[in-house]
Backbone bond lengths (Angstrom), bond angles and torsions (degrees), N, CA, C in turn:
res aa  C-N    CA-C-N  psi(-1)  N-CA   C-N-CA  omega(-1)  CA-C   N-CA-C  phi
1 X - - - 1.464 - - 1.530 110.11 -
2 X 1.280 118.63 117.53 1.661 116.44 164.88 1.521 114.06 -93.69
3 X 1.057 106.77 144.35 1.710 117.01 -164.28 2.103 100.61 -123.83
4 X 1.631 91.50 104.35 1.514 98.14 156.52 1.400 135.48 -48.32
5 X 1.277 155.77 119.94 1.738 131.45 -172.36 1.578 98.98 -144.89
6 X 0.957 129.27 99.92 1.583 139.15 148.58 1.069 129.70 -86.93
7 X 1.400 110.12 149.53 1.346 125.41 -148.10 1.247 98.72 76.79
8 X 1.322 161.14 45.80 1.454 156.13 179.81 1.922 97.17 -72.51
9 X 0.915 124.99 -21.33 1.449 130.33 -165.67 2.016 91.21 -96.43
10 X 0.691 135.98 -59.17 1.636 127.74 167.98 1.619 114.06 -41.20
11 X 1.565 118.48 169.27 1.050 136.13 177.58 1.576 117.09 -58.52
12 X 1.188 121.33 -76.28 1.194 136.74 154.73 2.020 105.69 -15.38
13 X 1.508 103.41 -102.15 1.319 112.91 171.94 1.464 104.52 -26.15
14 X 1.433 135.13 -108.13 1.322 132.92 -172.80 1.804 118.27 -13.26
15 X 0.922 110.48 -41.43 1.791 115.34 172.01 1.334 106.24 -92.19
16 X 1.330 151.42 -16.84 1.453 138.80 139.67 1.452 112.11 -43.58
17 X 1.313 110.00 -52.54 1.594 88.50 -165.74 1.644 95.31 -103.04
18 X 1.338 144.27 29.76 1.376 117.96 158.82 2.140 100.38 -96.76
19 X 1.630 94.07 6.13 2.004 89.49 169.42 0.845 93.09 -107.35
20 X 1.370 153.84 -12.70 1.505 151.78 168.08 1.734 89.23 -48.25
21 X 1.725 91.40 -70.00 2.134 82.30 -166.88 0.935 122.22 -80.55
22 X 1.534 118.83 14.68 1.357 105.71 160.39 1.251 116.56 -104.73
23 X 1.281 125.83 2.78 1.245 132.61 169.00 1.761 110.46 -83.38
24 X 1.554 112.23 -19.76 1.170 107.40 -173.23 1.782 118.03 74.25
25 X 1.595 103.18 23.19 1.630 98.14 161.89 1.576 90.42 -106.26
26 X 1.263 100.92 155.15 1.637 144.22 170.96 1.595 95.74 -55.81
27 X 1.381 111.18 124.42 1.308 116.37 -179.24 2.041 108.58 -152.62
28 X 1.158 114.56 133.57 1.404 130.93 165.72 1.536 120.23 -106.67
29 X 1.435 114.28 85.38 1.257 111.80 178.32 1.540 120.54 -68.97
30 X 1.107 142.56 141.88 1.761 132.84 175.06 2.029 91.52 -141.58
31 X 1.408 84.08 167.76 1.524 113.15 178.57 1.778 104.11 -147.97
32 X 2.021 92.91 -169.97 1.804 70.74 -178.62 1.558 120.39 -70.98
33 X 0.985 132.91 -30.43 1.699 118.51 174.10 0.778 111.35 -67.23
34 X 1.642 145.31 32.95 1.535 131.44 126.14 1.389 114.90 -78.95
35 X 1.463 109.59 -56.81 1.534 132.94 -159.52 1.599 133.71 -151.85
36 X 1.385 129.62 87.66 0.985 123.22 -160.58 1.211 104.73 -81.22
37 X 1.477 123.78 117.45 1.412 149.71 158.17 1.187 109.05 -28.44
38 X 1.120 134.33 -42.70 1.725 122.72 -160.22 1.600 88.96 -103.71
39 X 1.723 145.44 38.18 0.750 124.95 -156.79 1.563 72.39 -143.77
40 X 1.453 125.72 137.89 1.494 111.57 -154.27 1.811 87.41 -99.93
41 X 1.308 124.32 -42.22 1.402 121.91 -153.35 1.663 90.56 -95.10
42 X 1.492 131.55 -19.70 1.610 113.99 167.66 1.488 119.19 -57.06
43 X 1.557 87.38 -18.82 2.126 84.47 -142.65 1.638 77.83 -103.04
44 X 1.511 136.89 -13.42 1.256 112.59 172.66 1.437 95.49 -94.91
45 X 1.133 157.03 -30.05 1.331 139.68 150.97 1.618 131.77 -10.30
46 X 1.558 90.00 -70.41 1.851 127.33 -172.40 1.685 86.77 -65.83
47 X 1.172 130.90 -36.16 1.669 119.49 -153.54 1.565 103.84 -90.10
48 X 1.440 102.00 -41.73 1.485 121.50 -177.22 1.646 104.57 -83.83
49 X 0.967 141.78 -17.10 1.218 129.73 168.41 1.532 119.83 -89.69
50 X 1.660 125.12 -1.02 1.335 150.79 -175.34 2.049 98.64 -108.59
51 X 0.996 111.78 -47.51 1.211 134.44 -178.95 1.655 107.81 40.03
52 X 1.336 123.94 74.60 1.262 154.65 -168.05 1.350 115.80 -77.38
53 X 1.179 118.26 115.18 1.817 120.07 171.89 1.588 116.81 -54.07
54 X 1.411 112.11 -32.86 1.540 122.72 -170.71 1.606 106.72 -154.31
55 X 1.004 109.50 137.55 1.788 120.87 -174.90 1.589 91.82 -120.47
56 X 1.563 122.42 131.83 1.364 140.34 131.25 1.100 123.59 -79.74
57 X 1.144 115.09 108.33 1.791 136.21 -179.32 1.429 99.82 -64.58
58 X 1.490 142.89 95.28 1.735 128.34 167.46 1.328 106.34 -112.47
59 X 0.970 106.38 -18.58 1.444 110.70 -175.28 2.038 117.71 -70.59
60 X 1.425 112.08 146.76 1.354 88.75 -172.84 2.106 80.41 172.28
61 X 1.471 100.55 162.76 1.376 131.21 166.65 1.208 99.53 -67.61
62 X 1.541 127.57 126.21 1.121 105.31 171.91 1.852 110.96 -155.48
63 X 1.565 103.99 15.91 1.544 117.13 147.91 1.526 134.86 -71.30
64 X 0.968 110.18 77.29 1.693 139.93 -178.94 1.756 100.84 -8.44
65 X 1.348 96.45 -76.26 0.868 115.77 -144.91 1.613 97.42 -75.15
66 X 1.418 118.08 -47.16 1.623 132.77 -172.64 1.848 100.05 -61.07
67 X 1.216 110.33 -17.73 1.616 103.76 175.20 1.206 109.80 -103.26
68 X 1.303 140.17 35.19 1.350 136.97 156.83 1.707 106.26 -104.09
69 X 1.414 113.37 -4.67 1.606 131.44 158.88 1.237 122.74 -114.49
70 X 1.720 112.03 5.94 1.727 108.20 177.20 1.494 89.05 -138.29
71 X 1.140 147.45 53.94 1.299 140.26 159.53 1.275 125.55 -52.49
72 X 1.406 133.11 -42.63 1.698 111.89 179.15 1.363 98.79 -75.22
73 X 1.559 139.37 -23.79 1.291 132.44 175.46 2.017 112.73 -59.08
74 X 1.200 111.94 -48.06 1.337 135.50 -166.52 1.541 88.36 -61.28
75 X 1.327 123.20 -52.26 1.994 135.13 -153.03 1.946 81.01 -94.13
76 X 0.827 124.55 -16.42 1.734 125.04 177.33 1.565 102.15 -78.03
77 X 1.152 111.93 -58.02 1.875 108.14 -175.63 1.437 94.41 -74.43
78 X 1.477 121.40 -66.50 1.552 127.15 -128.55 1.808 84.31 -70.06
79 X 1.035 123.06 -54.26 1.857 123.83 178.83 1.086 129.78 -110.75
80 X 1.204 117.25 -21.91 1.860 108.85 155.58 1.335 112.65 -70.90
81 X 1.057 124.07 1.23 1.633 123.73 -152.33 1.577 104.87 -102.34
82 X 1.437 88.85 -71.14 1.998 106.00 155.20 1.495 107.31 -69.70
83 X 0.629 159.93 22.03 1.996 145.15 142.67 1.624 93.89 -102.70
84 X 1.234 137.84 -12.21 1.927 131.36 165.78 1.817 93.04 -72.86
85 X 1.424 93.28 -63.55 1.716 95.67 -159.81 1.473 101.23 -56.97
86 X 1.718 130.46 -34.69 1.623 96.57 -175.41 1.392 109.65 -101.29
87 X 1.234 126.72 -7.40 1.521 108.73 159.69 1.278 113.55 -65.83
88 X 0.917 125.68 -27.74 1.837 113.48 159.36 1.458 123.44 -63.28
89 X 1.317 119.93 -40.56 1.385 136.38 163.46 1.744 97.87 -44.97
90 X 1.085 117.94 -78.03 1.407 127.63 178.39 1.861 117.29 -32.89
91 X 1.398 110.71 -41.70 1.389 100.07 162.57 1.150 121.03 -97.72
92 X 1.571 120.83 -5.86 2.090 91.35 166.45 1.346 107.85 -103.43
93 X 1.457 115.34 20.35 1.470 106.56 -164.55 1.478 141.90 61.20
94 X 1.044 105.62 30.00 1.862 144.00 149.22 1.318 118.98 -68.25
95 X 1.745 104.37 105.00 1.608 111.24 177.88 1.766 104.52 -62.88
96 X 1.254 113.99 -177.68 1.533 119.92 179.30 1.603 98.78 -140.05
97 X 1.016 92.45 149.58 1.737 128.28 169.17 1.234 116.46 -108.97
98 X 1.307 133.02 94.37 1.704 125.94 -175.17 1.685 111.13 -94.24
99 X 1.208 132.78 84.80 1.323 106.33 167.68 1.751 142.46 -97.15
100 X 1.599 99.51 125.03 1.130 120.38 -166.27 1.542 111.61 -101.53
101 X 1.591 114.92 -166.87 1.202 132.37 -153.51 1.674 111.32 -115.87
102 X 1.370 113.49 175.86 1.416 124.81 161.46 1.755 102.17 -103.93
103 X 0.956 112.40 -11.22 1.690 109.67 -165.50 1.664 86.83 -80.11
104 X 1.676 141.88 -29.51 0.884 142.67 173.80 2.166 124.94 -26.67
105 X 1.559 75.39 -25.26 1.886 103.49 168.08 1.543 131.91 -100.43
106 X 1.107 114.60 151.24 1.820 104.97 178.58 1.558 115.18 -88.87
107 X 1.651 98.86 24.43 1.637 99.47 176.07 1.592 124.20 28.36
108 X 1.462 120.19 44.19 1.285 115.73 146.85 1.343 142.40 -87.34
109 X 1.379 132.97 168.64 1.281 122.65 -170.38 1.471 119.12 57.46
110 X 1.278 126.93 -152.03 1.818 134.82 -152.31 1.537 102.05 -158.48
111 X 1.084 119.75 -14.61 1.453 120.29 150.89 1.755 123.49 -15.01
112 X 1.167 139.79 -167.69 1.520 140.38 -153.68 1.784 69.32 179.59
113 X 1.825 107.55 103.95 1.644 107.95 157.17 1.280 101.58 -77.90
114 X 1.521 102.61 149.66 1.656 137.34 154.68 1.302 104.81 -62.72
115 X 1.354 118.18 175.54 1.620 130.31 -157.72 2.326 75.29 -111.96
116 X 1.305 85.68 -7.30 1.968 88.54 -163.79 1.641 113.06 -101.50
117 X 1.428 118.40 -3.21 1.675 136.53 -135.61 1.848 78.63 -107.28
118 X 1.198 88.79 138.44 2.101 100.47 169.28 1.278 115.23 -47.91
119 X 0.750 96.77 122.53 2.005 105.25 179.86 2.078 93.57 -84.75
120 X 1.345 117.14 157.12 1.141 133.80 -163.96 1.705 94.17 -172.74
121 X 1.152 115.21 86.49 1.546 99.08 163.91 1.649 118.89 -85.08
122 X 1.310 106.97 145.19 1.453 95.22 176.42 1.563 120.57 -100.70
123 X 1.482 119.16 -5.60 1.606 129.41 -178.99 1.790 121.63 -120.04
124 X 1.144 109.85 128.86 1.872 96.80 -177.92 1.546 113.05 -20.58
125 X 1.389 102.45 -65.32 1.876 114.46 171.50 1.720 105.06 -8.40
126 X 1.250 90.07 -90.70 1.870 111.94 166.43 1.293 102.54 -39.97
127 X 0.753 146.06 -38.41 2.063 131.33 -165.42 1.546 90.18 -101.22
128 X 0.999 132.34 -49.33 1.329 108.27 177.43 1.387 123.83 -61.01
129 X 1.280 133.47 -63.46 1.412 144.24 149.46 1.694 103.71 3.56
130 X 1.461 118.26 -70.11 0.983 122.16 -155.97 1.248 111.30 -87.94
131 X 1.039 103.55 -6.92 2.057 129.15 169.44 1.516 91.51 -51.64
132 X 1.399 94.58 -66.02 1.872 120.08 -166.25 1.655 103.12 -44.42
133 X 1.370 111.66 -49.09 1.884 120.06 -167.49 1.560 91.19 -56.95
134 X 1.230 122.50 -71.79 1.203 127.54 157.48 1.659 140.06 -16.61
135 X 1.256 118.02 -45.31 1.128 111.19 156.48 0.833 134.96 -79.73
136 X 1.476 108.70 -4.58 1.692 114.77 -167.11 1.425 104.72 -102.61
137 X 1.053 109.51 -48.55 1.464 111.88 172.36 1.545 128.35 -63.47
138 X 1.923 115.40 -14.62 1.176 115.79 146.25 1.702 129.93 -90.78
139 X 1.129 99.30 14.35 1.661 100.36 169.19 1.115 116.24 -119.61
140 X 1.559 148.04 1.22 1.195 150.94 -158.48 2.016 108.74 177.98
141 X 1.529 96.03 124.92 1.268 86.79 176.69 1.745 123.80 -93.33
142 X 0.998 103.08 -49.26 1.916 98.44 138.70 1.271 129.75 11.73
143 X 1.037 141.30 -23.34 1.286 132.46 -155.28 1.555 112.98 -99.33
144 X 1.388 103.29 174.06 1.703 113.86 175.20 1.758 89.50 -134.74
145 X 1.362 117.17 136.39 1.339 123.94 156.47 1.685 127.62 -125.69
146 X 1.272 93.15 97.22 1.707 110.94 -178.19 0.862 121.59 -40.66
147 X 1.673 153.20 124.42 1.196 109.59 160.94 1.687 95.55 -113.83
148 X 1.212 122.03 164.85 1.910 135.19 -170.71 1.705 96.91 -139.88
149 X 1.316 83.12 175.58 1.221 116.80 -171.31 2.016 129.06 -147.17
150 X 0.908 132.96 124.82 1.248 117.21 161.12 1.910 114.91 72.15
151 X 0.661 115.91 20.57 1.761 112.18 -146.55 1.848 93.59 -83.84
152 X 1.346 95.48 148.90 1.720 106.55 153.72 1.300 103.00 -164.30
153 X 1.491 95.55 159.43 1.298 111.11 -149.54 1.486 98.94 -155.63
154 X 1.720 114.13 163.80 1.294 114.36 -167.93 1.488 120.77 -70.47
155 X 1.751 120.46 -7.13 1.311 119.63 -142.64 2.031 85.10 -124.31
156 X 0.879 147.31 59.04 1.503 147.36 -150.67 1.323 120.41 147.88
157 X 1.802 112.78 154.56 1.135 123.85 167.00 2.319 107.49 -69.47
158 X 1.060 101.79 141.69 1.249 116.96 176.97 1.755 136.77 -154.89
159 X 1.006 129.41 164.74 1.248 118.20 -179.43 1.118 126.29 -64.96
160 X 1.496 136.82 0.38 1.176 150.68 -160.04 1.377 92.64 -107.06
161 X 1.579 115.49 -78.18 1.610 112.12 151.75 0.796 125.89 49.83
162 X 2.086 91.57 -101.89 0.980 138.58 -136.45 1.738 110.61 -95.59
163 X 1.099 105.45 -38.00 1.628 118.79 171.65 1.574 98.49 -74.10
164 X 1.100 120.17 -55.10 1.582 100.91 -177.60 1.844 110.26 -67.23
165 X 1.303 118.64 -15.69 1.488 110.37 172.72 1.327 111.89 -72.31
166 X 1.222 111.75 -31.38 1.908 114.48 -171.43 1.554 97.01 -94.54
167 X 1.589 136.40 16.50 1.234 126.83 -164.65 1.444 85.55 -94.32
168 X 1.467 103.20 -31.54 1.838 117.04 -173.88 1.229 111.00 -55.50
169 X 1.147 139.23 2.23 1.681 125.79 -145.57 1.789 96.35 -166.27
170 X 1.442 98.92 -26.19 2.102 90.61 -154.80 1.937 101.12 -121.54
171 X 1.049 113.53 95.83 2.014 114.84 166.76 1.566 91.42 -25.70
172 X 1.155 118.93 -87.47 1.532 139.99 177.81 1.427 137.44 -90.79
173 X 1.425 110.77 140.17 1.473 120.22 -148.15 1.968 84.60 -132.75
174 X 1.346 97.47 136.51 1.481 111.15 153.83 1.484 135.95 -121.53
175 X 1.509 102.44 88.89 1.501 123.59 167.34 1.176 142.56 -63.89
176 X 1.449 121.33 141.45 1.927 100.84 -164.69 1.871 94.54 -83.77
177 X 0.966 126.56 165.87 1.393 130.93 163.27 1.612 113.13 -134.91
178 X 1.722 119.56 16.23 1.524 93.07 158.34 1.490 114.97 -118.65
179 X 1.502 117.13 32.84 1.623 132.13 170.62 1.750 100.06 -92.15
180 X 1.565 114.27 96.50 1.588 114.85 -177.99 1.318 110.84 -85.95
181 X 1.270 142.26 114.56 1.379 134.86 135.45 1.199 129.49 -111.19
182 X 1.420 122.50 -133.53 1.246 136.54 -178.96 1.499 105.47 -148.26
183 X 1.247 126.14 127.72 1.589 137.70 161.29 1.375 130.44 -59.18
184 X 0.810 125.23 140.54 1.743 116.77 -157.60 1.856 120.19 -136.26
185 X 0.914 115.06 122.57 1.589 106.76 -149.98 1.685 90.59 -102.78
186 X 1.485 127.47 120.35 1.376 128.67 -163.34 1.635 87.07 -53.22
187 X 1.464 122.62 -67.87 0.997 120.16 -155.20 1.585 121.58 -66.64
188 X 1.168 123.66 -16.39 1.694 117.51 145.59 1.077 125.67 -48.30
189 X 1.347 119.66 -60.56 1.538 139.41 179.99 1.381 103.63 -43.82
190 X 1.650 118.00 -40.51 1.575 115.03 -158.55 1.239 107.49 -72.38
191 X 2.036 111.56 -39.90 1.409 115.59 -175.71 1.777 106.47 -65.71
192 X 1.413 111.29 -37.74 1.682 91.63 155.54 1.662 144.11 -38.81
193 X 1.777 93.73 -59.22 1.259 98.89 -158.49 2.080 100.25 -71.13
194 X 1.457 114.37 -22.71 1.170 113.84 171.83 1.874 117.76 -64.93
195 X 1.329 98.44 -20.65 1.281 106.79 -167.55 1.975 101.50 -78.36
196 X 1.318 97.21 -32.22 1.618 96.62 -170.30 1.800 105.30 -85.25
197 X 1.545 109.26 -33.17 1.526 109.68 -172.97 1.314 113.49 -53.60
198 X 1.453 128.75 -32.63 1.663 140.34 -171.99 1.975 101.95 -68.31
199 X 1.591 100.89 -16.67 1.795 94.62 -174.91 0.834 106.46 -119.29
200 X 1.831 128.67 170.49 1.365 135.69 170.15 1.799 134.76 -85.45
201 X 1.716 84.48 18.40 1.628 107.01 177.56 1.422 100.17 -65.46
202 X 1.227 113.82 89.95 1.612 110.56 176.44 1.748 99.18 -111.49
203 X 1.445 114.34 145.91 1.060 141.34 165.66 1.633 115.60 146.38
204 X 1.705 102.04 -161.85 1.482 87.03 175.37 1.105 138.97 -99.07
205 X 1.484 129.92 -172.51 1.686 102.52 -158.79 1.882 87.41 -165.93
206 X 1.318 126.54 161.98 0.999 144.55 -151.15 1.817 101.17 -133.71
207 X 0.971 130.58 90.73 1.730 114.40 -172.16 1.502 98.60 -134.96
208 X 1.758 112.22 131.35 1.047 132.61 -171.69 1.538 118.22 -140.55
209 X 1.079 128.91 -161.20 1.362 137.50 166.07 1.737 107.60 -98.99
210 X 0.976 137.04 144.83 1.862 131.30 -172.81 2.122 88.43 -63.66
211 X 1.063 95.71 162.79 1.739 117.09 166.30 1.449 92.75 63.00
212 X 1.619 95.45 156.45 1.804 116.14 158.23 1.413 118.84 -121.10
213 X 1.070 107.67 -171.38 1.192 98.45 -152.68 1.928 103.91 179.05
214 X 1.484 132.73 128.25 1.356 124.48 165.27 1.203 112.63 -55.37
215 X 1.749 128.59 -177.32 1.171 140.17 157.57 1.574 108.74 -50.70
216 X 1.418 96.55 -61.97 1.174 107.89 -166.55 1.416 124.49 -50.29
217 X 1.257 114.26 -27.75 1.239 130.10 -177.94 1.212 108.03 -81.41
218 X 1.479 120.06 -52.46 1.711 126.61 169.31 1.495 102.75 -50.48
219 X 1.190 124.24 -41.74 1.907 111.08 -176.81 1.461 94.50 -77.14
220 X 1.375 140.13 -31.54 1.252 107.21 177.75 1.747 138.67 -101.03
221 X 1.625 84.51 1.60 1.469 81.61 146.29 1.363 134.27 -92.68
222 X 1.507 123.39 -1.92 1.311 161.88 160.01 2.134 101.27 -33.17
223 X 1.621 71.83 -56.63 1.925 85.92 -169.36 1.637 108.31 -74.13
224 X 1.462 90.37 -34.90 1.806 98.96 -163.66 1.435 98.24 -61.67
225 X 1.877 131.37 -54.63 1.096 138.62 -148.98 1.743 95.90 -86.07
226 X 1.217 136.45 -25.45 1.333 144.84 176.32 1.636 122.39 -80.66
227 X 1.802 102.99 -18.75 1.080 109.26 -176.59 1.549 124.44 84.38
228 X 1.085 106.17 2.83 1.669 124.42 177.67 1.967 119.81 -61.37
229 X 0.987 107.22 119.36 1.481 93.46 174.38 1.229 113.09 -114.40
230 X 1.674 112.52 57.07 1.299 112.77 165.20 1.553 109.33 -107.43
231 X 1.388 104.74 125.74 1.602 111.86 -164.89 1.646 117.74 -89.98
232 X 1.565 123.72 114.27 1.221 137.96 -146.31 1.326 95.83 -101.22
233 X 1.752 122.29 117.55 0.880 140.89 -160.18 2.155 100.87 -89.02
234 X 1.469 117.50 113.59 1.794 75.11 -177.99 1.316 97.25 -88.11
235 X 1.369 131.50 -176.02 1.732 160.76 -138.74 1.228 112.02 -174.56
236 X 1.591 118.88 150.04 1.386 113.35 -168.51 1.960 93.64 -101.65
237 X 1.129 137.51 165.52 1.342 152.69 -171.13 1.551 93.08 -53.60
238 X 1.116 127.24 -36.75 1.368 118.36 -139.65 1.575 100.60 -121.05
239 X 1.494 110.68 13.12 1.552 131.82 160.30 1.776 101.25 -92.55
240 X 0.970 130.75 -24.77 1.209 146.48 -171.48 1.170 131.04 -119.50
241 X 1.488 120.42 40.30 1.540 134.48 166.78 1.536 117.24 4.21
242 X 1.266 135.87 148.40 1.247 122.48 158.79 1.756 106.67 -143.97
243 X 1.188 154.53 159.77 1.282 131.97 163.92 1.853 114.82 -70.98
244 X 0.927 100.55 -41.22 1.827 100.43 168.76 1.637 101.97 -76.69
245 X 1.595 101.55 156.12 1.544 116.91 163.33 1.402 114.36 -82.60
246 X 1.264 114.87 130.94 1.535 100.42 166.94 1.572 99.92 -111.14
247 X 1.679 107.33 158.80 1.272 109.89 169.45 1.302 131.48 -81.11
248 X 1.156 135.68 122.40 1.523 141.44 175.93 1.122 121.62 -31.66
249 X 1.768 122.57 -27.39 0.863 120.24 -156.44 1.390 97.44 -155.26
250 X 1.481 106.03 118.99 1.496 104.35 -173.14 1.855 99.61 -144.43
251 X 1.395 92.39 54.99 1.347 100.78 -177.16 1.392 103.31 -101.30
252 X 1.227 117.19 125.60 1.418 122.41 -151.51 1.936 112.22 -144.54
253 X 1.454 108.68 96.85 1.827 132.47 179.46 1.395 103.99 -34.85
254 X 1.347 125.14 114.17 1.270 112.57 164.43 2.015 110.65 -123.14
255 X 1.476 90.63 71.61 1.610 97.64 -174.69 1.654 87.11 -96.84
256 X 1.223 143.95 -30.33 1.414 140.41 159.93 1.402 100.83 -16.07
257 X 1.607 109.28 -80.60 1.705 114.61 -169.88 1.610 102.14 -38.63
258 X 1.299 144.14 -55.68 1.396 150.68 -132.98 1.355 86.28 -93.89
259 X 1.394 130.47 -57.66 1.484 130.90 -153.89 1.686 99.38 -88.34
260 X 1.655 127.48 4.07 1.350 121.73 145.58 1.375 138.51 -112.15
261 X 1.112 86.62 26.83 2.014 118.16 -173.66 1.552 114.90 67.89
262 X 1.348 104.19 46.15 1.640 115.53 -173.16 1.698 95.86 -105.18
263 X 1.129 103.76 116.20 2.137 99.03 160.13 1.472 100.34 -69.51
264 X 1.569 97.71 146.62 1.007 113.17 157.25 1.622 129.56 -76.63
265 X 1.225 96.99 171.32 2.039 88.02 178.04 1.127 117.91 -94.94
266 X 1.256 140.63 163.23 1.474 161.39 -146.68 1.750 84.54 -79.48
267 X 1.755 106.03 178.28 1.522 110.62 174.43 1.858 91.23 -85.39
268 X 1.797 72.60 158.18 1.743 91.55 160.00 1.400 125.35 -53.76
269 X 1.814 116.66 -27.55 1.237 115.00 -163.66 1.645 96.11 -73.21
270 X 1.408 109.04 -39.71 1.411 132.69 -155.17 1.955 99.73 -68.91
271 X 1.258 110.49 -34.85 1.262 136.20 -161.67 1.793 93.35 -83.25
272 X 1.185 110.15 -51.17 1.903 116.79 -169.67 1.279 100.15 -63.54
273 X 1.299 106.42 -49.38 1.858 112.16 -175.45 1.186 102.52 -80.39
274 X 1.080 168.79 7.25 1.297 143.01 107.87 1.597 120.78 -43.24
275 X 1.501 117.02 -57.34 1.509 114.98 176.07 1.329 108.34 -27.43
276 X 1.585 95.23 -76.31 1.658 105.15 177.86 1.242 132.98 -18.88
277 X 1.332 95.17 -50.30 1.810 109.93 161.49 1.174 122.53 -48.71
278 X 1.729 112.84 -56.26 1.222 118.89 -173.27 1.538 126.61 -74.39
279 X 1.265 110.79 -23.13 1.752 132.11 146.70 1.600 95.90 -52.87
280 X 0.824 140.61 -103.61 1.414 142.01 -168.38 1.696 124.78 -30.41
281 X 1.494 106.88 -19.81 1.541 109.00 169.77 1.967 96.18 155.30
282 X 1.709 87.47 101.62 1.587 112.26 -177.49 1.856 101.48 -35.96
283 X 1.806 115.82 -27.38 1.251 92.50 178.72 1.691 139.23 -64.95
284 X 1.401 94.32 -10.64 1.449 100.04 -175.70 1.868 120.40 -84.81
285 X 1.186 83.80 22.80 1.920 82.45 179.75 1.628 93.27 -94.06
């Protein structure tokens, strides 16, 4: 089996394919200086000259806020991008991997969404994204569509990061705590998403780290597990402006994975303290 992976230069991508080689499947990672996706005759070129059993979609727009001022660019990657890659998929007979979002929802209420529950995005980000589920799923029946949440990972800027960069400089931090999700460790996710590409469980699917949890709470266990004594103030959303909406609620069911013989992933807490580790010296993974 050879395995397509874009975005190989992001978080996500880069930890897909270092379980690709350690699994010993055949893998072609690209970014844009192979093949620009929104470019219809590169990316059937670049795809067909690789000629791939299965493509992982990682690649994607994914500045929130900068696409509520770059929208036909944002609706150019996030769904022109994926409707190039699986109509190409579709003629050599290449399953697809779509990965998408929780912002795909208008995050109301305290509910746990279904992989089946009305999507409502409330930010370009989100409308494009879900542009993408959409195209993909009308050009190719093949597919798997991920949806994530929250993720960091060893190969990228991230929120984990980012709180330990400002731990350097700031006593006190002000975090929102009524934006709920779940934290997502690239490299869990990857041993998933490799785990589902090898089968014909196609549809959509919900994959996270176990538990939720606010920001606020994630930065302060952030400090606790790092040893930081910078004390994280939480804040309600609306102390904290943003130009995109985010959803409140991005608590998201993943009984899909279980009810297609998929394990789920470890907790976030369980997931950070390892990162941590792996920030601190790649040998401890």
């Amino acid at each position: 089996m050879k395995v397509l992976v874009t975005g190989v230069k992001g978080q996500l991508g880069f930890d897909v394919c270092r379980i690709l080689s350690d699994r010993g499947i055949e893998y072609c990672g690209a970014d844009i200086e192979e093949f620009d996706i929104t470019d219809t005759k590169a990316t059937e070129e670049f795809i067909t000259k690789v000629h791939p059993d299965a493509i992982i979609h990682c690649s994607a727009y994914t500045a929130v806020d900068k696409a509520e001022d770059n929208e036909a660019l944002c609706y150019s990657v996030n769904a022109d991008g994926p409707r190039n890659i699986a109509s190409v998929a579709k003629r050599i007979g290449a399953k697809m991997m779509y990965i998408s979002t929780d912002y795909v929802f208008p995050g109301t209420g305290e509910q746990f969404y279904t992989p089946d529950d009305a999507t409502g995005p409330l930010s370009v980000y989100g409308k494009t994204k879900l542009a993408g589920e959409i195209a993909v799923r009308e050009a190719l029946d093949e597919h798997f569509i991920v949806r994530i949440s929250w993720v960091f990972g060893i190969n990228g800027a991230n929120f984990v990061r980012t709180m330990l960069r400002l731990s350097q400089t700031k006593t006190d931090l002000n975090v929102v705590c009524d934006q709920i999700g779940s934290p997502t460790y690239t490299y869990d996710l990857a041993h998933l998403l490799c785990d589902m590409i090898v089968t014909d469980k196609y549809g959509t699917y919900h994959a996270t780290n176990e538990g939720v949890c606010s920001w606020a709470e994630f930065a302060a266990e952030i400090m606790r597990l790092a040893g930081k004594s910078t004390v994280i103030h939480p804040i309600p959303t609306s102390e904290y402006p943003t130009r995109a909406s985010r959803p409140l609620n991005s608590r998201m069911s993943k009984d899909k994975l279980e009810e297609s013989g998929f394990s789920r992933l470890p907790t976030w807490q369980d997931a950070l303290a390892r990162y941590l580790c792996e920030l601190e010296d790649s040998s401890c993974q």
